[in-house]
N, CA, C and O of each residue as an XYZ file, in Angstrom:
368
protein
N     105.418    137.502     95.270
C     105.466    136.332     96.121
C     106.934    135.942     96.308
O     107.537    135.651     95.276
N     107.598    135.892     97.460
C     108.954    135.277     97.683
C     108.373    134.163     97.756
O     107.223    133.723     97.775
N     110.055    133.576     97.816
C     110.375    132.221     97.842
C     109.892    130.943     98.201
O     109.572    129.859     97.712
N     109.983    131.553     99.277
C     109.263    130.911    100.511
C     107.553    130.569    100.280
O     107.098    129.509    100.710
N     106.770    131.456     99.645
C     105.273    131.535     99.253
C     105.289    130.580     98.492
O     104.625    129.545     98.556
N     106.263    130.986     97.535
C     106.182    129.771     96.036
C     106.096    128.578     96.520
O     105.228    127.740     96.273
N     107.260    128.466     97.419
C     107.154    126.860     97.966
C     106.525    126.255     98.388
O     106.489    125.045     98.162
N     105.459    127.129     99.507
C     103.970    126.857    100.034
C     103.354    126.186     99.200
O     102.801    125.089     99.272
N     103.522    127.153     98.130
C     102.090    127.171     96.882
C     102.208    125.866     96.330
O     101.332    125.042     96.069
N     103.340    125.823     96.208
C     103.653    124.775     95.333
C     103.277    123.277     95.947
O     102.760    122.458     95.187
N     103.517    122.965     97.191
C     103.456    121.855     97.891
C     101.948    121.880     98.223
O     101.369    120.798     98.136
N     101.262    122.915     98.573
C      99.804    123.049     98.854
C      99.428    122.519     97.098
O      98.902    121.408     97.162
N      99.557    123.009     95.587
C      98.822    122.233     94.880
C      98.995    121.111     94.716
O      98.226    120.338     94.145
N     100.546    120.743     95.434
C     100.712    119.134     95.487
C      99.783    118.044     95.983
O      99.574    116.897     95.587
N      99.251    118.836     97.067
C      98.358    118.355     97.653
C      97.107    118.523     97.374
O      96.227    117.928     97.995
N      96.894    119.262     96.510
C      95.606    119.459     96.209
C      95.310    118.019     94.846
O      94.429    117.163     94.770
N      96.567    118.341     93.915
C      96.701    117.110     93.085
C      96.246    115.759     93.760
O      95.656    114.951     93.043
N      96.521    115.392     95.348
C      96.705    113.959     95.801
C      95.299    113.554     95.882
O      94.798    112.462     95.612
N      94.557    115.019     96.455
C      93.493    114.822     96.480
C      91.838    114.609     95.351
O      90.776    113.988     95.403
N      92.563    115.599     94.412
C      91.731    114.978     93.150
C      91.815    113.732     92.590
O      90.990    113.054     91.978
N      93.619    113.437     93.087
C      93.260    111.858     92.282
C      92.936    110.949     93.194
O      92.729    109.873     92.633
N      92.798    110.892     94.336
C      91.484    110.001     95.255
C      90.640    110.309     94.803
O      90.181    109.273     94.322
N      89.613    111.567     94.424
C      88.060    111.540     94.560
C      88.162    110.825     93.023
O      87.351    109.978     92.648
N      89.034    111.196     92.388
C      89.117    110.599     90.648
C      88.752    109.159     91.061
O      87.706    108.650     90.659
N      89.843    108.327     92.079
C      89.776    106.567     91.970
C      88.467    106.304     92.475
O      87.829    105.451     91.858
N      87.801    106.966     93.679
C      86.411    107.120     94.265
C      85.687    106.660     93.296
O      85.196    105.537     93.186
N      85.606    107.902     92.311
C      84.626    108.383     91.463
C      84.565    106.699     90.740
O      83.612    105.920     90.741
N      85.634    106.557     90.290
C      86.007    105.231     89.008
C      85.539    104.115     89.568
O      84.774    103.391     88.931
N      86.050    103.714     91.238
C      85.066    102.885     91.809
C      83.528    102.254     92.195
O      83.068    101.367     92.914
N      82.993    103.386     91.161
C      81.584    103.836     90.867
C      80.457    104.604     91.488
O      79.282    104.584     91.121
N      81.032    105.355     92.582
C      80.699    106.459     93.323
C      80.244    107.834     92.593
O      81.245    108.550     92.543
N      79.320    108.375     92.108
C      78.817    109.766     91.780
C      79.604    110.817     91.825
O      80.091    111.095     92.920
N      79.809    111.358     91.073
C      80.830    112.872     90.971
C      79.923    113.392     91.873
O      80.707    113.720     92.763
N      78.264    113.859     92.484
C      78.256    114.391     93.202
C      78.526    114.053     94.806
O      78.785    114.830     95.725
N      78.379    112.693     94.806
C      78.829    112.106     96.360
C      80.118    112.125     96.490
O      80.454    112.099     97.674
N      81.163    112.167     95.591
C      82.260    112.399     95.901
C      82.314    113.754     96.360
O      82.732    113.925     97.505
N      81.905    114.941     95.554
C      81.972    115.822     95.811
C      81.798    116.503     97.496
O      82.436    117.137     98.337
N      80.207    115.740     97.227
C      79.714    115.890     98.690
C      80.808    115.432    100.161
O      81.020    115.920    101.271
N      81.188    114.486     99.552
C      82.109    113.585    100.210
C      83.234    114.661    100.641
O      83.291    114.649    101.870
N      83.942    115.376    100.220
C      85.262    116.254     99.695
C      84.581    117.513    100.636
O      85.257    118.107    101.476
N      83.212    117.816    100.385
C      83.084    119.170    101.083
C      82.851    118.508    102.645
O      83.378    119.097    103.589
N      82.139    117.411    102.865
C      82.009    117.429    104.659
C      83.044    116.912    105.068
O      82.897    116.565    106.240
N      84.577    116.561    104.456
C      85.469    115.902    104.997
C      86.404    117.127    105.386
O      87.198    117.145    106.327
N      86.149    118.166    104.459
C      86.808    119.635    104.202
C      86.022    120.926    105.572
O      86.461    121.903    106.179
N      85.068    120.392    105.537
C      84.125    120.878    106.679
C      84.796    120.326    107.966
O      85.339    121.071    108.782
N      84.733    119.049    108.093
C      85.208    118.686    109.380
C      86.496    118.649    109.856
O      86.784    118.721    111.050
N      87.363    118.527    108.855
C      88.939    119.344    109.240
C      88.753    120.568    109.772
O      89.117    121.019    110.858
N      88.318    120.917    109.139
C      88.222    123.058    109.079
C      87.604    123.108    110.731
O      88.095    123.924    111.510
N      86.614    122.270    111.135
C      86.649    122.361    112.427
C      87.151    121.920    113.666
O      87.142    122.436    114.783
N      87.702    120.582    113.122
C      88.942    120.512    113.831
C      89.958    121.165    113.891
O      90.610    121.135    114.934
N      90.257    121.708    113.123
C      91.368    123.108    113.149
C      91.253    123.890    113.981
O      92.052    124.231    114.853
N      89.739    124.394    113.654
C      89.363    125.839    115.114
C      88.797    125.515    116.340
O      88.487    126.244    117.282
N      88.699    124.207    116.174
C      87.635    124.017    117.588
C      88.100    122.429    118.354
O      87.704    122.268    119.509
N      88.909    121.318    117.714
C      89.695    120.674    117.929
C      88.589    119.867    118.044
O      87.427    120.192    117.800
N      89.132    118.432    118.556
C      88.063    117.428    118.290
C      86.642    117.368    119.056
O      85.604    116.890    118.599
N      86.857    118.049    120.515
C      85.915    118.108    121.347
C      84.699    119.604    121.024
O      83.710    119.886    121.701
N      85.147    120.226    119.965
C      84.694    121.561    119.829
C      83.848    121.759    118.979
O      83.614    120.848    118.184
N      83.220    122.852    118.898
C      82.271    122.812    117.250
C      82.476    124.673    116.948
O      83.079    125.609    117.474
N      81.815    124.508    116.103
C      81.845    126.621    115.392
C      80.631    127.008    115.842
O      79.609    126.322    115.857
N      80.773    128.170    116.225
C      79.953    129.047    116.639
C      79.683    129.574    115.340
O      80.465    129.421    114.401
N      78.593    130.195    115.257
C      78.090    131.009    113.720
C      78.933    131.568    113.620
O      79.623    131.275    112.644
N      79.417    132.665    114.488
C      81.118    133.313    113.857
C      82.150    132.856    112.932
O      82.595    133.477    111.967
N      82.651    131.066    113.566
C      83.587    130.502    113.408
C      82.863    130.475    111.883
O      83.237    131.110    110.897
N      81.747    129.577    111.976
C      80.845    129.406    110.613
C      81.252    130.418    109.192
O      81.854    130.268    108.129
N      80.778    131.125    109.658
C      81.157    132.348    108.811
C      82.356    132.217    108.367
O      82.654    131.689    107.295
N      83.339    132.833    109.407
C      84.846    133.189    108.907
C      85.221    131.850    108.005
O      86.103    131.938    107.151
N      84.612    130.779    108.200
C      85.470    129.492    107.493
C      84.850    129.565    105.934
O      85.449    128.948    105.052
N      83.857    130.194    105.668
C      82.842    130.204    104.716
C      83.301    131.071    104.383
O      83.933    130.618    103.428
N      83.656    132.756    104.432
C      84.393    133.453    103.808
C      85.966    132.927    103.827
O      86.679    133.904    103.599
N      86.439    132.211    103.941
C      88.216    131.414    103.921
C      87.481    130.386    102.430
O      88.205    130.477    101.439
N      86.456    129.667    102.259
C      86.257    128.960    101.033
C      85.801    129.620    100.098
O      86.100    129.172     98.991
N      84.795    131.096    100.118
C      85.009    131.555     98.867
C      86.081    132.442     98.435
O      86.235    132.828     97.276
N      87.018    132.826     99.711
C      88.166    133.321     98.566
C      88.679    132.407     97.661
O      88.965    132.667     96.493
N      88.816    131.129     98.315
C      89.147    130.059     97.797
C      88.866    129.795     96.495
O      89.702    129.669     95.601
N      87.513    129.700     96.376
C      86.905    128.974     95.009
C      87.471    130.179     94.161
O      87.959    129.966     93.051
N      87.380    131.762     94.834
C      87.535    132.673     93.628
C      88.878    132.535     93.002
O      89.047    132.570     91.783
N      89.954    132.358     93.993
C      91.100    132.525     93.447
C      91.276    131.022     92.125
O      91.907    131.044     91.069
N      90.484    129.905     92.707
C      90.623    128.986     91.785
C      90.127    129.322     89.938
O      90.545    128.739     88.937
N      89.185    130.384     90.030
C      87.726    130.303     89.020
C      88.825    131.387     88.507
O      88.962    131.435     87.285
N      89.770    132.421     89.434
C      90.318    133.197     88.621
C      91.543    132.301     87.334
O      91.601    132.451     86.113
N      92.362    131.409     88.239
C      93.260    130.652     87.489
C      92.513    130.254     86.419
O      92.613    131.052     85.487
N      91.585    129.040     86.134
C      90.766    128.876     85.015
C      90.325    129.579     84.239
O      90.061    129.248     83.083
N      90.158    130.684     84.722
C      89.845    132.249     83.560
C      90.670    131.942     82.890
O      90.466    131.373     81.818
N      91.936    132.264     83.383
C      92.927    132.676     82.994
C      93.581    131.450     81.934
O      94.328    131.731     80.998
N      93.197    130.216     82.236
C      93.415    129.510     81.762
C      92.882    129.067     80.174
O      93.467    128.664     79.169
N      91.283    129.404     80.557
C      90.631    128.915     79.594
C      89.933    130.030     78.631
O      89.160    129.878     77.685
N      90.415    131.052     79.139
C      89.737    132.562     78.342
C      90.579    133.405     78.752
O      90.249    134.188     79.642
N      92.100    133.441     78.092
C      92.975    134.494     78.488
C      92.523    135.902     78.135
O      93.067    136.863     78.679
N      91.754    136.028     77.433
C      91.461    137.408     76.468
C      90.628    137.907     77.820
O      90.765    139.109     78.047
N      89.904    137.276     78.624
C      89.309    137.685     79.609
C      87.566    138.368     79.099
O      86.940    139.352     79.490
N      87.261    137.321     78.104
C      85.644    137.725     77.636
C      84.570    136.304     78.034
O      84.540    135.083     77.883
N      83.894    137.240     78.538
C      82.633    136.521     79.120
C      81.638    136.365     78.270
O      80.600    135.811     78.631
């Protein structure tokens, strides 16, 4: 990874940080870890289609898809860090 990636990376978990600690104050405000959750995935949903399809637009099953394979690389690369984190030896 150059430089440049790192820096991505780095400012993207920044942001990922800003965002756990909203659903955290959510949550504390007495809102359900799963409605937050829920909350986090259709807010994450509806960016993602504003992204490809802009405000007037929606996803075609295609779009559907491709955004759905873009979140489980996602989760994997996350579940890999936590491996790594929480079971370096790498045993299941």
């Amino acid at each position: 990874m150059n430089e440049q990636q790192q820096q991505q990376m780095q400012e993207t978990m920044q942001l990922v940080e800003r965002f756990i600690e909203l659903a955290n104050k959510i949550k504390d405000e007495g809102k359900s870890v799963e409605m937050v959750n829920t909350a986090l995935q259709l807010a994450s949903g509806t960016y993602s289609t504003y992204l490809t399809a802009g405000n007037e637009g929606y996803l075609h099953e295609s779009g559907i898809n491709k955004l759905t394979e873009v979140f489980k690389y996602n989760l994997t690369q996350i579940q890999k860090m936590k491996k790594a984190q929480h079971n370096p030896e790498g045993k299941d």
